[in-house]
C-alpha positions as CSV (number, residue, x, y, z in Angstrom):
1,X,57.2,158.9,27.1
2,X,54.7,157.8,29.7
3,X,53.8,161.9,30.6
4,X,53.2,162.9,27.6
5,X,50.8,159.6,27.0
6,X,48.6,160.2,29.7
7,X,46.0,162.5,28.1
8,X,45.7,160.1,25.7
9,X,45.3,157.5,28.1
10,X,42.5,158.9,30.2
11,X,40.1,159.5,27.4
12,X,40.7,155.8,25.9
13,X,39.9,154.9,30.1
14,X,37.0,156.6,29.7
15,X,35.9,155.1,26.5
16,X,36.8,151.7,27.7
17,X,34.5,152.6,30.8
18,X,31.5,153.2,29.0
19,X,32.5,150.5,26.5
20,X,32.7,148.3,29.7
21,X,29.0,150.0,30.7
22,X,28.0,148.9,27.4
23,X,29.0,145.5,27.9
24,X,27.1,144.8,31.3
25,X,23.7,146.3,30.0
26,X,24.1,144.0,26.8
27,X,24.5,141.1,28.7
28,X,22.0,142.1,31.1
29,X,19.5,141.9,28.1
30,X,20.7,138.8,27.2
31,X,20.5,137.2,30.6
32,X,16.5,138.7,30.6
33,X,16.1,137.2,27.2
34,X,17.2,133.8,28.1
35,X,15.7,132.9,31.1
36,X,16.5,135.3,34.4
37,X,17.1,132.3,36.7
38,X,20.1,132.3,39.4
39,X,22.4,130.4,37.2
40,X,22.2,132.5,34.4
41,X,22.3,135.8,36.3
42,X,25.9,134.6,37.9
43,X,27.3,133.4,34.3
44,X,26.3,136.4,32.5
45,X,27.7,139.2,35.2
46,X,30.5,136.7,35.3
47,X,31.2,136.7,31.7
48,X,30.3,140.7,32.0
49,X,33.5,141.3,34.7
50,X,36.0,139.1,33.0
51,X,35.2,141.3,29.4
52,X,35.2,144.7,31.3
53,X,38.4,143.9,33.2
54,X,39.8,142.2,30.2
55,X,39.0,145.0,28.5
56,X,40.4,147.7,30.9
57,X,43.9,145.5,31.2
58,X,43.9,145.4,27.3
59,X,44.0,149.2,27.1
60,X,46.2,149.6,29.6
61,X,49.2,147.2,27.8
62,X,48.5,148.5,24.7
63,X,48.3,152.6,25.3
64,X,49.8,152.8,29.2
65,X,52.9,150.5,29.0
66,X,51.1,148.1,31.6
67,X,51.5,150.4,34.4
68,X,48.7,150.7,36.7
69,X,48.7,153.3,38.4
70,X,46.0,155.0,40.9
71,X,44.2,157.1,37.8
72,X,43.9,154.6,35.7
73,X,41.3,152.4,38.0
74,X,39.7,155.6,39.4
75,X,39.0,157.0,36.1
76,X,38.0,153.4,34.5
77,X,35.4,153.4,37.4
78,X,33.9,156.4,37.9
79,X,33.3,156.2,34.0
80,X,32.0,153.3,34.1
81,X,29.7,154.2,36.9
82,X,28.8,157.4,35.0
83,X,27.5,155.2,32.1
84,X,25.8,152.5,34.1
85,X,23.7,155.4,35.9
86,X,23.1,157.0,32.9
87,X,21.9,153.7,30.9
88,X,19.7,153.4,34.2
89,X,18.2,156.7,33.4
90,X,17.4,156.2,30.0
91,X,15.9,152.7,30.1
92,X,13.6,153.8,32.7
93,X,12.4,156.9,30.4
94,X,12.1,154.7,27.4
95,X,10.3,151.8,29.2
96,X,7.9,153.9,31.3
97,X,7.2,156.0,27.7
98,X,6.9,152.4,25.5
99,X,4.5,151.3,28.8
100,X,2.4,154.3,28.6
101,X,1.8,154.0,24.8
102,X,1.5,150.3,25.3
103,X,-1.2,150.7,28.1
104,X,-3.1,153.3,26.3
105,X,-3.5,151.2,23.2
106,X,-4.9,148.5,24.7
107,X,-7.4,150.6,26.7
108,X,-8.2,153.1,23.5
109,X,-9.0,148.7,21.9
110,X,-10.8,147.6,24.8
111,X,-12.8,150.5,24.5
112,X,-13.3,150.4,21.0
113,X,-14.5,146.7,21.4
114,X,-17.1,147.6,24.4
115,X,-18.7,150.2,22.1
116,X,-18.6,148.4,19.0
């Protein structure tokens, strides 16, 4: 049973992994929404860990048998690391493009109210 599980095992790993990437940048937000002071920042990648592992130990019961075995943390962390540097990516993209239409706004207005 558990060999012939095991395909289907690594590709819920890997979902949980990004699910788990997920997880951290959400509360990440959060944590910048609220107020980034020290307190906060510890709670939330607190509260971020004990989802992600809780998460990963979840899948495993339910789908591996609760075995851990070597794979099963490997591949749960590299695809979490593969999502977190891919979230990285993208939010830098999407802020630097939202910044550059944002700056040249309010220089196209500032312009606009010189001359007018």
């Amino acid at each position: 049973y558990p060999t012939l599980n095991q395909p289907l095992m690594f590709l819920l790993l890997i979902c949980a992994g990004l699910a788990s990437g997920i997880i951290f940048d959400l509360l990440n937000l959060v944590c910048n929404l609220v107020h980034e002071d020290r307190f906060s920042k510890i709670f939330f990648d607190f509260l971020s860990v004990l989802m992600a592992f809780s998460l990963l130990f979840i899948v495993n019961l339910l789908f591996n048998y609760g075995q851990f075995r070597v794979y099963v943390i490997i591949v749960f962390i590299l695809s979490l690391f593969t999502e977190r540097a891919i979230s990285k990516f993208l939010w830098t993209k999407l802020v630097e493009k939202c910044y550059s239409k944002i700056s040249k706004r309010r220089k196209a207005r500032g312009e606009q109210r010189k001359a007018g």
